[in-house]
N, C-alpha and C positions, 0 to 999 in steps of 0.2 A: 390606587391598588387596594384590593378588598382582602382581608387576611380570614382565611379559613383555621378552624382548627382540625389539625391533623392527628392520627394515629398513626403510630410508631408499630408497623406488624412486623417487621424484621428487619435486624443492618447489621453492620460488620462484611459486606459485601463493596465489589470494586465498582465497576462501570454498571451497575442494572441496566436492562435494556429489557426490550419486548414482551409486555406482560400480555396474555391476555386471562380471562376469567371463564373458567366452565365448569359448571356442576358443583358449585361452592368453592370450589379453590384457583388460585392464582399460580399460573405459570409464569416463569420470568428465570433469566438468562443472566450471567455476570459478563460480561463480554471481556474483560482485560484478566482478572481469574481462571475463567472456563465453568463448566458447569450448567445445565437446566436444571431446575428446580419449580419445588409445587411446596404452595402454601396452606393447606387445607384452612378448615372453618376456626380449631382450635389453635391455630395459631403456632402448628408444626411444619417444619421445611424437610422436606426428606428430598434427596439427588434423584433428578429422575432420568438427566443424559451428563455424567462424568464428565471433569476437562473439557472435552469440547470449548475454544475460545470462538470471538468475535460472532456470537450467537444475536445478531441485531433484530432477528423476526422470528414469531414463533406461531405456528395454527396447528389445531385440533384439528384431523384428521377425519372424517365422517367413519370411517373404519376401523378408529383406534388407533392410539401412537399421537405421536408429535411430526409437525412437519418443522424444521428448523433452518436457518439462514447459517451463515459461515465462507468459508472457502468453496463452498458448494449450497446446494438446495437437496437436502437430503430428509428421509422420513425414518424417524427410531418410533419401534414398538418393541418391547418386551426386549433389552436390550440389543433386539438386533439393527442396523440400519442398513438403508438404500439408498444409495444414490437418485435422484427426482431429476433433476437440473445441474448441467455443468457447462461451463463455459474455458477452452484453451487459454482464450486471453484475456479471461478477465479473474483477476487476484480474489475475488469474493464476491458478498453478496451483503446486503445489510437488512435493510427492514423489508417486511411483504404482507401481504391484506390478502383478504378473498372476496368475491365478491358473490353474490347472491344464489348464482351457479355451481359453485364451489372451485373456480379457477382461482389458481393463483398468480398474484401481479408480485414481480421481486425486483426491485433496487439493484446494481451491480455496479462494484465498485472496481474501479480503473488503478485507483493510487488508495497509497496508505492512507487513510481516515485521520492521522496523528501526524501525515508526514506538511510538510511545508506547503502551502495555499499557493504560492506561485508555480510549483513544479506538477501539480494537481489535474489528471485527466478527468474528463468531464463522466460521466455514464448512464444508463439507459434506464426506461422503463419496459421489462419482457413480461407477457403474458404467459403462463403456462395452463395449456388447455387439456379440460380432462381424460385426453388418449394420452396425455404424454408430451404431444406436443408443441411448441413455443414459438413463440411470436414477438420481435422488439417492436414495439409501439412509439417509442420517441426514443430522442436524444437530449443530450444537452443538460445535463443534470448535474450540477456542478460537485456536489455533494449529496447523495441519495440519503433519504430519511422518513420519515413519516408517510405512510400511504393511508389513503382511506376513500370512500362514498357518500354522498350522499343519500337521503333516503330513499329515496326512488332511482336511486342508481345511475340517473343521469350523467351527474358530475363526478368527476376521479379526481382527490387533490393530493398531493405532494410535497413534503417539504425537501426545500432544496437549501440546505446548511451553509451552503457557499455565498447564494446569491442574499441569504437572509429573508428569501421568500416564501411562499407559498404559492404553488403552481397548478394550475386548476386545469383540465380539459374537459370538453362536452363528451359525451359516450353514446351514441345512437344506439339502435336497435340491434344494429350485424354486429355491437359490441367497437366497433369504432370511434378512434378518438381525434377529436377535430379542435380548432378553436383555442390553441393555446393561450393564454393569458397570467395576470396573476391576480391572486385573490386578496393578498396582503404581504406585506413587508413590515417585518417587525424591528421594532424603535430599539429595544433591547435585548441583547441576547442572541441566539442563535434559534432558527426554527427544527426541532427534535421529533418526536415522535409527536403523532399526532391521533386525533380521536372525534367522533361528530354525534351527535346528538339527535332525539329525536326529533325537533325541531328545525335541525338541519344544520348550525353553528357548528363551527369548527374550533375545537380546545386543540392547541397546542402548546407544550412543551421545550419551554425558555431555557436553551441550556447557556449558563452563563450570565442566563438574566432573572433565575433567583422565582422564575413563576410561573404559569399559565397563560398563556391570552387565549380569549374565547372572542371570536368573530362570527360575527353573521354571514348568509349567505350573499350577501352584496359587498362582503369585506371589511365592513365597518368593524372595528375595535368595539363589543358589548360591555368586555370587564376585563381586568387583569387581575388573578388570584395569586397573593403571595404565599411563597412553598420555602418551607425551613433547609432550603438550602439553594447553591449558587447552581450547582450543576445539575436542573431538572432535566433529564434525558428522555422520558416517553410515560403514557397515562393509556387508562383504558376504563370502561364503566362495565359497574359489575352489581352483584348481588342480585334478590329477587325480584326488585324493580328497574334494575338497573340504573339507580341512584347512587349506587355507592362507586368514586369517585377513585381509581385507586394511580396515584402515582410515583414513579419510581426515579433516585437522584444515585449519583455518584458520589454525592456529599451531604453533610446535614451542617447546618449552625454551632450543632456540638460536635466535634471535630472526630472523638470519640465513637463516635455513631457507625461513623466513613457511609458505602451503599446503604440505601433505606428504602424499604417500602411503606409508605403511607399511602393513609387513607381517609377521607374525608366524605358527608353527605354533600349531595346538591339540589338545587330544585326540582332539575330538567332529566328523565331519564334519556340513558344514553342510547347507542344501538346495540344489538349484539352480532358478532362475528361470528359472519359464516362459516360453518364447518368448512374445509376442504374434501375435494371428491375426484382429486387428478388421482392415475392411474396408477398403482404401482407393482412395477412388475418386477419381482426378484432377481438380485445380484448373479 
């Protein structure tokens, strides 16, 4: 395991979840708290969606506002919000990506996230396309978590928390997804949010297992990076090269800390996350 040195941008937070990075500052969510929040350059956190709990995914808007995950898929700008995405029977939503189009892909959760692994219904991966409207793409998702692309958008990966995998599908051209597989099974920990590089590797987010593991796109194990805490919950790459390395835990080493944002350089810049461009049409 290779230990990075990290900076300590902010803590005293619960569950951190879904960072992403745009325009110099860091968005990220406390999921067992409530709250959205932005990190600017100096190193200030101002609210920018109140309360709000169980916020597992978060994307910039191509029109402004936040799109946010929860009990729904909804989009807050200038305090107001809309509903995007709901589902009758399904309890929530956790983490969501976009992809190069600016669709969103959202996680949906069946059982309580916290509640007991044997009683645990399984849940899907739904497109949301930019009129509005949604498409489930798979099933089988034991525990939804990390989404993300490769670079050429071929491939759609997935961390699945349950199975301790990572779940890969092909993505053709009409946007189709075939070929189910896995790309890797992690030795420690749990697989959490995840993040891909220009190169194409996949960093994930060891919750439970104290690190990072970065795999290649053939699934081979490249490196495991050690992170100042047990409960690493999701990362994302940021800054003007997209070097800057930014991830977020539920815990730190000093106990004191509790939620943390850190951040560390790395060699390999990352990618950056497409705006979203689904529709939104007033409440």
């Amino acid at each position: 395991m290779t230990t990075l040195s990290f900076d300590v941008l902010a803590h005293g937070f619960g569950l951190i979840e879904g960072p992403r990075y745009h325009q110099g500052a860091l968005f990220f969510s406390d999921v067992t708290r409530g709250g959205v929040y932005r990190l600017d350059g100096s190193g200030q956190v101002e609210t920018v969606i109140p309360k709000r709990r169980g916020v597992g995914g978060i994307a910039i808007h191509a029109d402004g506002g936040l799109v946010v995950s929860g009990r729904n898929i909804c989009h807050v700008r200038d305090g107001v919000s809309t509903t995007v995405f709901e589902l009758p029977d399904v309890g929530g939503f956790n983490d969501l990506y976009t992809d190069a189009a600016g669709r969103l892909y959202v996680g949906s959760l069946r059982s309580d996230p916290f509640g007991s692994a044997a009683s645990r219904v399984p849940g899907e991966l739904y497109r949301l396309e930019l009129d509005g409207s949604s498409e489930c793409l798979y099933g089988d998702i034991g525990l939804t978590n990390g989404i993300g692309f490769s670079p050429d958008g071929g491939r759609l990966y997935h961390s699945d928390s349950a199975k301790k995998a990572i779940v890969l599908h092909d993505v053709d051209g009409e946007g189709r997804v075939h070929n189910r597989r896995e790309l890797a099974r992690l030795e420690m920990g749990l697989p959490d949010g995840l993040a891909v590089d220009r190169a194409g590797d996949v960093w994930v987010a060891t919750y439970d297992g104290g690190g990072v593991d970065r795999f290649d796109a053939e699934g081979a194990l490249v490196e495991r990076y050690e992170v100042p805490s047990r409960a690493v919950t999701s990362l994302c790459f940021g800054g003007d090269d997209l070097r800057d390395l930014y991830v977020v835990t539920a815990d730190h080493t000093d106990a004191s800390l509790e939620g943390c944002v850190l951040r560390t350089r790395v060699s390999v810049p990352g990618l950056a996350a497409p705006l979203a461009r689904v529709a939104i049409s007033p409440s």
